[in-house]
C-alpha positions in Angstrom: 26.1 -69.0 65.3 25.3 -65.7 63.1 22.5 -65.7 60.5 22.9 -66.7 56.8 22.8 -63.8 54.5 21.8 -66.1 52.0 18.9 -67.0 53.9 17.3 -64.0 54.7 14.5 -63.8 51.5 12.8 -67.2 53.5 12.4 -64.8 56.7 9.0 -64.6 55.6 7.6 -68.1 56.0 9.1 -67.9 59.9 6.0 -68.7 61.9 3.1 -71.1 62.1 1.3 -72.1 59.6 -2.5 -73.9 59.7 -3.2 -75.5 56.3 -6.2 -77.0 54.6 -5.7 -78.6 51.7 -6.5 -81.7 49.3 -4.4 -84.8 47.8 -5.7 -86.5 44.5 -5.6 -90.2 46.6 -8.4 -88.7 48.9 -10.8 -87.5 46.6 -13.2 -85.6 48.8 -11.4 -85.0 51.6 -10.3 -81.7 53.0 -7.6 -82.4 54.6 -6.0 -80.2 58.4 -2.5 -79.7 59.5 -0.1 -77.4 60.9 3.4 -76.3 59.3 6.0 -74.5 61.7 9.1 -72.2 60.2 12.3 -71.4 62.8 15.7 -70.4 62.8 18.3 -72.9 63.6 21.4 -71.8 65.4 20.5 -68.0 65.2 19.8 -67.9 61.4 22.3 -70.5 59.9 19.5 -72.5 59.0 16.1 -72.9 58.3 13.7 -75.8 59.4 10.4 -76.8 58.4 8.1 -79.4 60.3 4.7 -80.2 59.1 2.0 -82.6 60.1 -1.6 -83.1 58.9 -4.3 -84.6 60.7 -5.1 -87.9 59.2 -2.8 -91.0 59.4 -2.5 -91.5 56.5 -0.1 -88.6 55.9 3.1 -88.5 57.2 4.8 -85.8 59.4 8.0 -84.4 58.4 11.2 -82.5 58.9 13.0 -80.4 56.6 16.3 -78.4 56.7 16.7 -75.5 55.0 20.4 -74.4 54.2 22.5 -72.9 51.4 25.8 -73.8 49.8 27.6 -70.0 48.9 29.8 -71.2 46.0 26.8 -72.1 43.8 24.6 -69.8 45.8 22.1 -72.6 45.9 19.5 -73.3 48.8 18.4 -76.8 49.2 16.3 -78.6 51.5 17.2 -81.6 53.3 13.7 -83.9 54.3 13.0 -86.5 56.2 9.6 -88.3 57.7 7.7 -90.9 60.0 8.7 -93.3 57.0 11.7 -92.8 57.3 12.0 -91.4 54.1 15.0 -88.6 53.5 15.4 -86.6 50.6 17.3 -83.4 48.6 15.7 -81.4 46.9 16.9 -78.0 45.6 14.9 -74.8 47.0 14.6 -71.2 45.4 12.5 -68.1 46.8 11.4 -64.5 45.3 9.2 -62.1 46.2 6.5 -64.0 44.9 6.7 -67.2 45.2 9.0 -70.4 47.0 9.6 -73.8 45.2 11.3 -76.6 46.1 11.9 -79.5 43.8 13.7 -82.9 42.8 14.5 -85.0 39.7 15.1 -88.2 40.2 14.0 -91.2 37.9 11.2 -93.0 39.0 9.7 -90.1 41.6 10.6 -86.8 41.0 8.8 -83.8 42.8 7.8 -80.1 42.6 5.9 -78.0 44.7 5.4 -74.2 44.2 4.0 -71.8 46.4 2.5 -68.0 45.7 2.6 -65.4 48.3 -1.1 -63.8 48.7 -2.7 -61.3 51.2 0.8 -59.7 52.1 2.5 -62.9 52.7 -0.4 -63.5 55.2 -1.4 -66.5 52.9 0.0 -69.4 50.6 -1.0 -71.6 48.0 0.8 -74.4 47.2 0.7 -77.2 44.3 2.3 -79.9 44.4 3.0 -82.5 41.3 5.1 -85.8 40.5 6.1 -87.5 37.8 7.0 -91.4 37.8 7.4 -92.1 34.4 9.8 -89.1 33.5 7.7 -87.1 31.9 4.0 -87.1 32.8 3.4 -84.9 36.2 0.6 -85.7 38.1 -1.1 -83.8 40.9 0.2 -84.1 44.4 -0.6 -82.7 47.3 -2.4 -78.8 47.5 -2.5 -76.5 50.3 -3.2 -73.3 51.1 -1.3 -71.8 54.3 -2.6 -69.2 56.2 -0.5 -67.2 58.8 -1.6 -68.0 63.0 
């Protein structure tokens, strides 16, 4: 395969990640795990697996692709749950978000790019009632 030219702005997160971070259902805890970004088939696609330390947190798998008509990128998940899911994915020099509407659970989760994409901070939110959002889960990424 050849690499996506669409792809190439999320060359940045390509790497290992460790991450600390909190979730508003563990109040108090500070929760570890790792995040890992690679090239599939030379560049055609990106994918994403994350884990944190604590059970009660699933691991997951994402795939990160583009469609070139609507120049969109979206991310295809699925996890230990057996939980799949699309949500849509945009990236800029500052920041990567990925996010879903869907009634009943959507999602959003935006990232900043600190300390010369060294370092990331993510929020995440949901909203289950269509219009409130919530906090999620938090982390802040930092480069191994």
């Amino acid at each position: 395969m050849i690499p996506n030219d669409f792809l190439k702005p999320l060359s940045i997160l390509v790497g290992t990640w460790q991450t600390v971070g909190t979730h508003p259902l563990v109040p108090g805890v500070t929760l570890h795990g790792t995040v890992i970004f690679e090239w599939i088939e030379g560049g055609a696609y990106l994918k994403m697996s994350s884990e944190i330390d604590d059970s009660r947190f699933p691991s997951g798998i994402a795939v990160i692709g583009s469609d070139n008509e609507s120049k969109q990128i979206f991310m295809l998940y699925f996890d230990e749950r057996n939980v799949s899911r699309k949500h849509e994915f945009s990236i800029d020099a500052t920041e990567w978000k990925w996010w879903r509407s869907h009634p009943g659970f959507s999602q959003r989760y935006t990232v900043k790019f600190e300390d010369n994409g060294n370092t990331m901070v993510g929020k995440g939110e949901l909203c289950t009632d269509g219009s409130t959002w919530e906090s999620d889960l938090d982390l802040t990424y930092k480069r191994v």
